[in-house]
N, C-alpha and C positions, 0 to 999 in steps of 0.2 A: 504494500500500500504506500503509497506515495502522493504529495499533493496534497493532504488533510491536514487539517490544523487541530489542537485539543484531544485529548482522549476517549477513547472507545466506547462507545453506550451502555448504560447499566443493562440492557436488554439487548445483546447482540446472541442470533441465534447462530448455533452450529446444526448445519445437515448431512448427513453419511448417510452412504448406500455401499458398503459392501458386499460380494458375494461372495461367502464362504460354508463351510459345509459342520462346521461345529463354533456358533458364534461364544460357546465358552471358552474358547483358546486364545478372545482376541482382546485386548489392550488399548484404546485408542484415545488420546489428547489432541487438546490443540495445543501449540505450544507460540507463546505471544515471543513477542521479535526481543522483549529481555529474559524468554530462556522459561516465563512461569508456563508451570503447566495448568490447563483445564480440562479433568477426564470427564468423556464422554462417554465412554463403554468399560467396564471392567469388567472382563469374565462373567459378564452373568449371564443366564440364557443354555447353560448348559448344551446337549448336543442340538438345539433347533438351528439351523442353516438363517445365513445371513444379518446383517442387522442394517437397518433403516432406521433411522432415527432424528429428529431434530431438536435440541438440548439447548436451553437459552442457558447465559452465563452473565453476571455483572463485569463485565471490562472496564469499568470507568474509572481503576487504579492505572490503564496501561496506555501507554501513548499509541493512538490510532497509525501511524505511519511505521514502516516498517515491514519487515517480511513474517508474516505470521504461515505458522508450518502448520500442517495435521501429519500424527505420530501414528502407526499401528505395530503393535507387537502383534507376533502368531506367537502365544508361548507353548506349544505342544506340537511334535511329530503327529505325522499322518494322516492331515485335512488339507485342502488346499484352497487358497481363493484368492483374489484383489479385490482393488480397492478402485469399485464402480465410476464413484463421481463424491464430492465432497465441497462445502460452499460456508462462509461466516458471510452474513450480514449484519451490518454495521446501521 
């Protein structure tokens, strides 16, 4: 993000769409451009396939500009999948 002035909205949503085949394996944050993390997925969901989801988070500590990541761990052997499509709105 670049070209923004002030910090990030108390209501900025996170959206994933994974597909994967045991959504208990998977890990995922956002991770703002000084490094904090925001999880959005922690292992839960045991063996049901994929996660869709859209997670609001308060960002109004973090400065809007910058390169903001999305994080996913596979943490177990044996499943496979990626990582569909992914969006914060500010």
């Amino acid at each position: 993000m670049s070209g923004r002035s002030g910090n990030a909205p108390a209501s900025a949503s996170v959206t994933v769409a994974i597909v994967h085949t045991y959504q208990g394996d998977l890990k995922v944050d956002l991770v703002a451009p000084d490094g904090s993390l925001y999880n959005v997925h922690n292992r839960s969901g045991g063996s049901a396939d994929n996660v869709n989801k859209t997670v609001t988070f308060n960002l109004s500590s973090e400065p809007l500009n910058g390169t903001w990541k999305l994080r996913v761990n596979d943490n177990a052997a044996g499943d496979t999948g990626y990582l569909n499509s992914w969006s914060v709105t500010f």
